[in-house]
C-alpha positions in Angstrom: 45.5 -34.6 218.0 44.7 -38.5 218.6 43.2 -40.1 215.5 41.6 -43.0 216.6 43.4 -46.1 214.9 46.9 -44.3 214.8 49.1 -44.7 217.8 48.8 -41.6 219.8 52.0 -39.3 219.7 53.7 -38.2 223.1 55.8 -35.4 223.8 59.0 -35.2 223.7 60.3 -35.6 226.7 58.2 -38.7 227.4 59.6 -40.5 224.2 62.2 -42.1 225.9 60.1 -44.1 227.9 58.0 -47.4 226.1 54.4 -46.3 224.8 53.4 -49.4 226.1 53.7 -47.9 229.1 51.9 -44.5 229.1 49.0 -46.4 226.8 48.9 -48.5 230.3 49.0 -46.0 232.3 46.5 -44.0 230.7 43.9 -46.9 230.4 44.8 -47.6 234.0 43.5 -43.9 235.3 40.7 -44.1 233.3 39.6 -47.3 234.4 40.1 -45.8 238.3 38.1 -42.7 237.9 35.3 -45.1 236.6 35.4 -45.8 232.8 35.5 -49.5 233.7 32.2 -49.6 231.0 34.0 -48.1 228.6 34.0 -49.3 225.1 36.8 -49.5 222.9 38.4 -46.1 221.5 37.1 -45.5 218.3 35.9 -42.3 216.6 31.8 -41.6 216.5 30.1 -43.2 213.9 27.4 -41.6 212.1 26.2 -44.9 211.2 25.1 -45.8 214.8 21.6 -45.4 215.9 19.8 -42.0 215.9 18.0 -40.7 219.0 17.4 -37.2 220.8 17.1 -36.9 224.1 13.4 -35.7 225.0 13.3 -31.8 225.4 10.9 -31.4 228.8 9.7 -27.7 227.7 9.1 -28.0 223.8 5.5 -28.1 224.8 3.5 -25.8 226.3 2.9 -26.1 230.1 -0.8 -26.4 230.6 -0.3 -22.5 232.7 1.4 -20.8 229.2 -2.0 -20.2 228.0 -1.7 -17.6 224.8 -2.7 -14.6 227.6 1.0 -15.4 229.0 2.8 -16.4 226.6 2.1 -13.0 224.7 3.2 -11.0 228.2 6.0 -12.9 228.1 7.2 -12.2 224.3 6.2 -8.5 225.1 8.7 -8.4 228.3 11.1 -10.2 226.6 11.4 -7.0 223.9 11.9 -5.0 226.8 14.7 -7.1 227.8 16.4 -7.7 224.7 16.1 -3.9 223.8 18.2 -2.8 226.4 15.3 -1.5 228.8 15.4 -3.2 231.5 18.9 -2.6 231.7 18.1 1.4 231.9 16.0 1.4 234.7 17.5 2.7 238.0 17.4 0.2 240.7 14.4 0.9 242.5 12.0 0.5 239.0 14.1 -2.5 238.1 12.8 -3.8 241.7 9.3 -2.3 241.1 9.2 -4.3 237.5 10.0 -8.2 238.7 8.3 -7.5 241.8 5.1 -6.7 239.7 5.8 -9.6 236.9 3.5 -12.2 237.4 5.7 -15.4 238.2 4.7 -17.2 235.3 5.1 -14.8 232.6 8.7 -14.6 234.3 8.9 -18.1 233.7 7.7 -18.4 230.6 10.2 -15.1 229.4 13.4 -17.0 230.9 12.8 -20.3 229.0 11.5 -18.5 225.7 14.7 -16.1 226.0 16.8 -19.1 225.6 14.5 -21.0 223.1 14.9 -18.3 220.3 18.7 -20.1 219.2 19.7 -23.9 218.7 22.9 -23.3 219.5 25.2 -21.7 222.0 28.7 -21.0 223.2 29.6 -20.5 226.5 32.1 -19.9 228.9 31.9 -20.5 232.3 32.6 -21.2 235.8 31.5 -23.8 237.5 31.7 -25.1 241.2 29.7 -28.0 242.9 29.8 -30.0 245.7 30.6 -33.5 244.7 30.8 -36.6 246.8 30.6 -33.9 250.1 33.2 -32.2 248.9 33.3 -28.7 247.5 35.6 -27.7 244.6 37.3 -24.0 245.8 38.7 -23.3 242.9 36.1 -23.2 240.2 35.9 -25.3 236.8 37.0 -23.1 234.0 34.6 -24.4 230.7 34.1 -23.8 227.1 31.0 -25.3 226.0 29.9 -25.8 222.2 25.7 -26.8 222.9 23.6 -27.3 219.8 19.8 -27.9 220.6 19.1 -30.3 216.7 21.0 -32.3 216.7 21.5 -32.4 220.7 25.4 -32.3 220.5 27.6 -30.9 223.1 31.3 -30.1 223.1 33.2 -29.4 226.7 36.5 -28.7 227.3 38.4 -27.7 230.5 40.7 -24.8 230.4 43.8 -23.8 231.3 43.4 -22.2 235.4 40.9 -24.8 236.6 41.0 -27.7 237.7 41.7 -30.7 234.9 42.9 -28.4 232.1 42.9 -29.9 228.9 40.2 -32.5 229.6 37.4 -32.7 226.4 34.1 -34.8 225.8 32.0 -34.9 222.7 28.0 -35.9 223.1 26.1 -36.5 220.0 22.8 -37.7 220.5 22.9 -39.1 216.9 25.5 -41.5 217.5 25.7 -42.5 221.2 22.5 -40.8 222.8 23.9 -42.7 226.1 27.2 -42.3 225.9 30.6 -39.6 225.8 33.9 -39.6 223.9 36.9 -38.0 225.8 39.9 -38.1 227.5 41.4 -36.6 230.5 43.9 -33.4 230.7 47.7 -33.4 230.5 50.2 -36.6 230.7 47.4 -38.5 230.8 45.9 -37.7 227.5 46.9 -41.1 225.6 44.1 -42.4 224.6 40.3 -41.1 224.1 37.5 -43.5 225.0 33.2 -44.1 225.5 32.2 -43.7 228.6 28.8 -43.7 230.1 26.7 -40.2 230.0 25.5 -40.3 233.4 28.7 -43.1 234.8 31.0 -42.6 237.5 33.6 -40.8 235.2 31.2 -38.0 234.3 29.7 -38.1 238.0 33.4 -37.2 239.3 33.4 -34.2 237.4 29.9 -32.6 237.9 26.5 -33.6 239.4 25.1 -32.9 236.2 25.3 -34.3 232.3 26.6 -32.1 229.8 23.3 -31.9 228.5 22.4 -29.6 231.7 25.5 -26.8 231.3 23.2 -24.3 229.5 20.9 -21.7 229.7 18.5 -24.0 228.5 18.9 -26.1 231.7 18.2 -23.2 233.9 15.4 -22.1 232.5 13.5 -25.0 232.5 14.5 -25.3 236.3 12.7 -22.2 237.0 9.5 -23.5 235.3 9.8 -27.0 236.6 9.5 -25.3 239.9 7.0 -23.1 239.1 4.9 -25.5 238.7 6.2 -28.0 241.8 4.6 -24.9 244.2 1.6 -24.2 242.4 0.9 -28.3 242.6 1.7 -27.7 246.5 -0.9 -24.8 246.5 1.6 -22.1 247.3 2.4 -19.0 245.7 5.9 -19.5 243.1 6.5 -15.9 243.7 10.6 -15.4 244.3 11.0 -14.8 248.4 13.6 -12.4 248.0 14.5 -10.0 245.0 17.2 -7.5 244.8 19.5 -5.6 242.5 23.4 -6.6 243.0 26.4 -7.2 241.3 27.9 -10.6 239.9 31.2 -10.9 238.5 31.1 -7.1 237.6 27.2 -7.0 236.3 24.7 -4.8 237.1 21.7 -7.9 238.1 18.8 -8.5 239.3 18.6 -11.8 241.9 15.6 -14.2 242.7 15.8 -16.4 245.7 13.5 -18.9 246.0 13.3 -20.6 249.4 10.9 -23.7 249.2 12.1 -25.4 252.5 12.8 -28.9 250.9 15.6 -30.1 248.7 15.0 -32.9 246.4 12.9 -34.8 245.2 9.9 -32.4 245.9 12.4 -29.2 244.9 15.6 -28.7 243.2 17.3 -27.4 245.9 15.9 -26.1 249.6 17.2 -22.5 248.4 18.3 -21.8 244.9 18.9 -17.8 243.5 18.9 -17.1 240.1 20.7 -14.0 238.3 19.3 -12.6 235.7 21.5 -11.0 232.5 20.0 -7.3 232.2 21.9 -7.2 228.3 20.8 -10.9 227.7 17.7 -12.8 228.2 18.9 -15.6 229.8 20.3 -16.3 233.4 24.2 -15.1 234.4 24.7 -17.2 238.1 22.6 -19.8 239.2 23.2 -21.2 243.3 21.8 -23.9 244.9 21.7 -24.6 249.0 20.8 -27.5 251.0 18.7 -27.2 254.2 21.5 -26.8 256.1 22.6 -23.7 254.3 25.5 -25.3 252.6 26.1 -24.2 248.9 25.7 -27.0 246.6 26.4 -25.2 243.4 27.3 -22.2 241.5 27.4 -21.8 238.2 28.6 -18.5 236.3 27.9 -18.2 232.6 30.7 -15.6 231.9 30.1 -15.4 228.1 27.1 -16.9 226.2 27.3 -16.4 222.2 24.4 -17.2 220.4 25.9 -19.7 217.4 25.0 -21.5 214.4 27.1 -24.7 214.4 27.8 -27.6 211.7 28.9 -31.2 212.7 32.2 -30.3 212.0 32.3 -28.4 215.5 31.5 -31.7 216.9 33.6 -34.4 215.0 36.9 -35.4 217.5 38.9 -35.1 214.7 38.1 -30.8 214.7 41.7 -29.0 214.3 41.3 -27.6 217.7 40.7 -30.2 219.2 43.0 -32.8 221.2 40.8 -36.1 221.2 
């Protein structure tokens, strides 16, 4: 573990060459993969400004009236019981083909809403700069809701093992503290939350590899087709199997990628023995995949600050 202020130690092997030089070289790839902001590397201070990012769904949408919002508290003891789960496929069908989209909506977003904190594990591929990562980002994420913190490392199997960030609204609300995987771990530094560094690494902030984020996609683009008059019923629904779940898949097909959709075709997989999304996908308009995200394992978790101080025993900051 790097203490910020003590010289970072080096394994053994590498001793016999001058720290100067791996502290030079370190800086030096950091600087290249975009952390030319970056401020000096020093440990988060709780004494720096406090601020939370804003959190778009706390409040109602002006379609959750109390009618839907109580359908959707009513489906979501179905799921969370286990009954959903029970039906054979041609009632499961039958049951989201029948569920009014915004009660749907409104279930996904509250299923994930009910904890402030989650753990996940996860796979992750995207297509950054035009080019699309074949062998999958392996994750462990710590996300707390209050304070907004966020912990990320990347695991042994993927691409950039041993690579970690911290996010704490609290402290830097516009900033991480990380370093990168392997040899290269000499130093840990700020970098910008939406900068070039973290842009290399996904087309999203950490504050968007959730549940959470999912959710309030689906109700962001609810309401993007019921502002364009048309019905935000899923085109296509069907019972299949993701990473060895039993599922049930919505595929929305609006036509138009961003700005006036997410994505031209996105499909959602729903968790039957948890209410919250397993695999979200993402298309362009030419029917290239722009993302897929697999949450392998979400833990509902009560964290503390420790789990998000760099100094944490597990950790390598």
């Amino acid at each position: 573990m790097h203490i910020p202020g003590r010289p970072p130690s080096l394994p053994l092997g590498f001793r016999l060459i001058p720290r100067r030089f791996w502290l030079a070289l370190g800086a030096a790839s950091l600087v290249a993969c975009g952390a030319v902001n970056a401020q000096p590397s020093v440990a988060p201070s709780a004494a720096q400004p406090a601020a939370q990012p804003a959190d778009s769904a706390a409040t109602p949408r002006a379609w959750q009236t109390p009618a839907v919002r109580q359908q959707a508290q009513a489906f979501l003891q179905r799921w969370r019981s286990g009954a959903l789960a029970a039906l054979d496929d041609a009632a499961l069908l039958a049951t989201f083909r029948d569920l009014p989209p915004e009660v749907l909506a409104t279930a996904v977003e509250a299923g994930t809403r009910q904890h402030e904190g989650f753990e996940i594990w996860m796979q992750r591929q995207e297509r950054i700069d035009g080019s699309w990562n074949e062998r999958p980002f392996l994750n462990h994420i710590k996300f707390r809701q209050q304070p907004r913190q966020v912990y990320m490392a990347w695991l042994p199997g993927g691409p950039k093992a041993g690579q970690e960030i911290l996010y704490d609204a609290r402290r830097r609300p516009d900033a991480l503290y990380g370093h990168l995987g392997g040899a290269f771990n000499v130093m840990s530094i700020w970098t910008p939350l939406d900068g070039r560094l973290a842009r290399q690494n996904s087309n999203h902030t950490v504050l968007d590899l959730s549940p959470r984020f999912v959710a309030d996609v689906v109700s962001s683009e609810w309401q993007r087709y019921r502002s364009e008059g048309r019905s935000p019923r899923a085109d296509h629904i069907e019972v299949t199997q993701v990473a060895g779940q039993r599922t049930v898949a919505l595929t929305w097909s609006p036509g138009a990628g961003p700005p006036a959709h997410y994505a031209a075709r996105t499909r959602i997989c729903l968790n039957l023995r948890q209410p919250w999304v397993l695999q979200a996908e993402a298309w362009d308009a030419a029917g290239e995949i722009q993302e897929r995200i697999l949450f392998e394992k979400v833990v509902p978790t009560v964290f503390t600050d420790a789990d998000f101080d760099p100094e944490h025993p597990s950790y390598r900051f």
